[in-house]
Structure formats: structure tokens, C-alpha cells
C-alpha positions in Angstrom: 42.0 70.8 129.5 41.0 72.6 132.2 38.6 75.8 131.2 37.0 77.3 134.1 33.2 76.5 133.8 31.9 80.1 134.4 33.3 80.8 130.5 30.5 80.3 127.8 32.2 79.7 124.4 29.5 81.4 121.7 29.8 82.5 118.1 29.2 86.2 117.6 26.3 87.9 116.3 25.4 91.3 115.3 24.4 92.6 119.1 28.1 92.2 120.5 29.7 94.5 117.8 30.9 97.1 120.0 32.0 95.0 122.9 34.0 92.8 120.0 35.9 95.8 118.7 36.3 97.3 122.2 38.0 94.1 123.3 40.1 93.9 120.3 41.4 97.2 120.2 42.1 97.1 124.1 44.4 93.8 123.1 46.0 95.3 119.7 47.1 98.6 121.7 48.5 96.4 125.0 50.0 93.9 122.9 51.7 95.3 119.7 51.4 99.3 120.6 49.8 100.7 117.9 46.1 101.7 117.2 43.6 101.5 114.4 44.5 101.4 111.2 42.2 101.0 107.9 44.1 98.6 105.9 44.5 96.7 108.9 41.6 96.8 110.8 39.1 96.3 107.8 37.8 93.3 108.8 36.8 95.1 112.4 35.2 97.9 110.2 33.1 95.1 108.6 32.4 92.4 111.3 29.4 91.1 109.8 30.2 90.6 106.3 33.2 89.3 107.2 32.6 86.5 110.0 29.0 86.4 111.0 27.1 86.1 108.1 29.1 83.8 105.4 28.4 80.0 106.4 32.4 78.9 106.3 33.7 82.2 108.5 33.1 82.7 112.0 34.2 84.6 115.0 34.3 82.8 118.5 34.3 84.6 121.6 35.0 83.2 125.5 32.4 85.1 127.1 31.9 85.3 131.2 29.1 83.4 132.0 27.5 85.9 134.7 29.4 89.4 133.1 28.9 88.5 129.6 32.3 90.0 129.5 34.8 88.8 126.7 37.6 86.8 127.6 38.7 85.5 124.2 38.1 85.9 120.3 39.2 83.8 117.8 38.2 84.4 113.7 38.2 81.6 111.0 37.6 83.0 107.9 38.5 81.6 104.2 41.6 82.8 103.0 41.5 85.4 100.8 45.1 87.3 101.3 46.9 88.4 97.6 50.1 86.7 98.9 50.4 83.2 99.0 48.2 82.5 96.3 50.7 79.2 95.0 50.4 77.7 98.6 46.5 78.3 99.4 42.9 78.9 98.2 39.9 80.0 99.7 38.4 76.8 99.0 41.1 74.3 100.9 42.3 77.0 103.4 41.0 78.4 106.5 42.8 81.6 108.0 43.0 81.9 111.8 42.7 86.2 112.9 41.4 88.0 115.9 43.4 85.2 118.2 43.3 87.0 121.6 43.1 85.9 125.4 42.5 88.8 127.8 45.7 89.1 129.7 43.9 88.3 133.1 43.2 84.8 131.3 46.3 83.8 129.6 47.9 80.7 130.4 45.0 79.1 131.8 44.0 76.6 129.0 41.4 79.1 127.4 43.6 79.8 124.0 43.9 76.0 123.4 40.6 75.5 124.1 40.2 78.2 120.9 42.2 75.9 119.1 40.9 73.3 119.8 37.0 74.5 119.2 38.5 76.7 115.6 40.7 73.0 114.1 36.4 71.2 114.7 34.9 74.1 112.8 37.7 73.8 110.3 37.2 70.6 109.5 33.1 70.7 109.5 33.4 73.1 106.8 36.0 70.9 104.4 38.9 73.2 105.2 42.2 71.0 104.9 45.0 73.3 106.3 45.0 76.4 108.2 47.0 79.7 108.1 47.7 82.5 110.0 50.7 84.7 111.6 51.7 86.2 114.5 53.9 87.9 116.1 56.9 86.6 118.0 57.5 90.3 119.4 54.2 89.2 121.8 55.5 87.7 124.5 54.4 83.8 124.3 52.8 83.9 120.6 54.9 82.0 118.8 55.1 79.4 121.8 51.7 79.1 121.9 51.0 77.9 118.2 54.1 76.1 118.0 53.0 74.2 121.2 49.6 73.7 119.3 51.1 71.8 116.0 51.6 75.1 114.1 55.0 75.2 111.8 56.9 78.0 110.6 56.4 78.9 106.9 58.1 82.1 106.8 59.0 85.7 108.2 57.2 88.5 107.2 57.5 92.3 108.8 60.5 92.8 110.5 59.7 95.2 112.1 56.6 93.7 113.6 58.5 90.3 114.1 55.9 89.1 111.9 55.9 84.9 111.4 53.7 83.0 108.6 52.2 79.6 110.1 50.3 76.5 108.7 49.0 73.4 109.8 47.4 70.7 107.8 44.1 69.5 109.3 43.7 65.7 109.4 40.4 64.3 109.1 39.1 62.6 112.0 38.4 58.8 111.1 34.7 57.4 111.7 34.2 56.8 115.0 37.1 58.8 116.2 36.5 61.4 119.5 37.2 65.0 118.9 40.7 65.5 118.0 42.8 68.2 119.8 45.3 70.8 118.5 48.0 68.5 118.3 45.4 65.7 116.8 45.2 64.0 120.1 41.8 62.4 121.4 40.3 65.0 123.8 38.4 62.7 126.6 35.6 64.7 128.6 37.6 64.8 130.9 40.5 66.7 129.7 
């Protein structure tokens, strides 16, 4: 793996909440062309209750390490959608949101990375299989979790290009290294 060292990789707090949503919006209007909306966007409205404060939820972000800037968010939070119900639960599942690179650092290894730090969090925190979607109307999204273990589950939105995606976290072994996306041994040197 090969992360540039000037990146710190931190869990947000309460302080960064309008850099976060800044960031976010920037990405949601460049990338899939539409703005705010409520029903949406509620977890943005309620940052806090939603990924800083509950113990299993979390939202990462790839800060600059002399700008501060954000680079990169990347939410875990328990699933708690109405659909899907027969296939996941809030106690086995985590669901991966917010998943975004700035353009300017795309391709670089800093998504993967994400991946790599949300699977270890996952697994910490008992979480056996992961969720999420994207969109395969982004240019590169559906490469990148495919690439990353990810399989297809379903299609959602059409209009959207929407695509519903799981993978099934394997417990690392005692005495086994960190395990990447693909459940590879990451050396420290990677």
C-alpha cells in the first residue's frame, strides 16, 4: 500500500462538523449531480448521533497532515435500513456510507487504505458482514469495491444506477497480521 505519509487517518469528532459536510456535499454534487436532500442526507443533518457518539458507528476521515484538509471520509454505522431486513441486522451487520476520495486523491491507494482501516473496525466491534451500495453511474465505483472483495447482491435505482453490495468479514485467526480488503496479510511494508 502505498499512502502518502503527509495523510493522518483520524475518527471525527464534534469540532470538524462543518468541514465534514462541506466535503461531502462538494463530492455528492461533482459526483452524482444533485444537492441536499432530507431523506437522504439525514445522517449529515445528525452527524453526531449518528457516527460519533454510539460505540459500534464511526466516521473516518484522511485528513492532510499540515492543511488539516479532508481528503477522504468513510462511515460504518450498524445497519438499520427497512429493506433487507431477511438478509441483515443491526447486530451482525455493519453498513459502509460517506465512502469518498477527493478527486485530486483518487487512485492513489487512499480508498483501500479506507477499506482496509473500516473491514479492522468491523471486526473489533463483532460485525460479521458488511453492506453498502453505490453507484456504477460514478465512474470507477463499482470497480473499486469489486476490486476490494465486494459482491453484487442486487440493483436498486435505475435511475441512479444504484448497486447493493456485501461482504462477509472473516475473523482473523490468533496470531494472524492485519488482514486486507481482500483478507490478505498487510506487511508494514505494503
Amino acid at each position: 500500500m502505498n499512502v502518502n505519509e503527509n495523510i493522518i487517518f483520524t475518527a471525527a469528532d464534534s469540532s470538524l462538523i462543518p468541514q465534514i459536510r462541506k466535503f461531502i456535499f462538494t463530492v455528492i454534487t461533482e459526483d452524482f449531480g444533485y444537492c441536499y436532500n432530507p431523506v437522504w442526507h439525514y445522517d449529515l443533518d445528525h452527524l453526531d448521533e449518528v457516527y460519533i457518539k454510539p460505540k459500534r458507528n464511526v466516521l473516518f476521515l484522511a485528513l492532510g497532515s499540515l492543511s488539516r484538509e479532508i481528503l477522504g471520509t468513510f462511515g460504518i454505522r450498524a445497519f438499520e435500513r427497512d429493506f433487507f431486513r431477511d438478509r441483515y441486522s443491526e447486530d451482525t451487520t455493519a453498513e459502509f456510507t460517506r465512502c469518498y476520495v477527493d478527486k485530486k486523491q483518487r487512485r492513489k491507494g487512499l480508498g483501500s487504505y479506507l477499506v482496509v482501516k473500516a473491514e479492522k473496525f468491523c471486526r473489533e466491534r463483532g460485525y460479521e458482514k458488511v453492506y453498502l451500495h453505490t453507484q456504477k453511474t460514478v465512474p470507477g465505483a463499482l470497480e473499486f469495491w469489486l476490486h476490494n472483495g465486494y459482491q453484487i447482491t442486487g440493483y436498486g435505482d435505475k435511475a441512479l444506477g444504484t448497486v447493493h453490495m456485501e461482504k462477509i468479514l472473516r475473523q482473523p485467526a490468533s496470531g494472524d497480521q492485519s488482514l486486507g480488503s481482500k483478507g490478505k496479510k498487510i506487511n508494514s511494508d505494503d
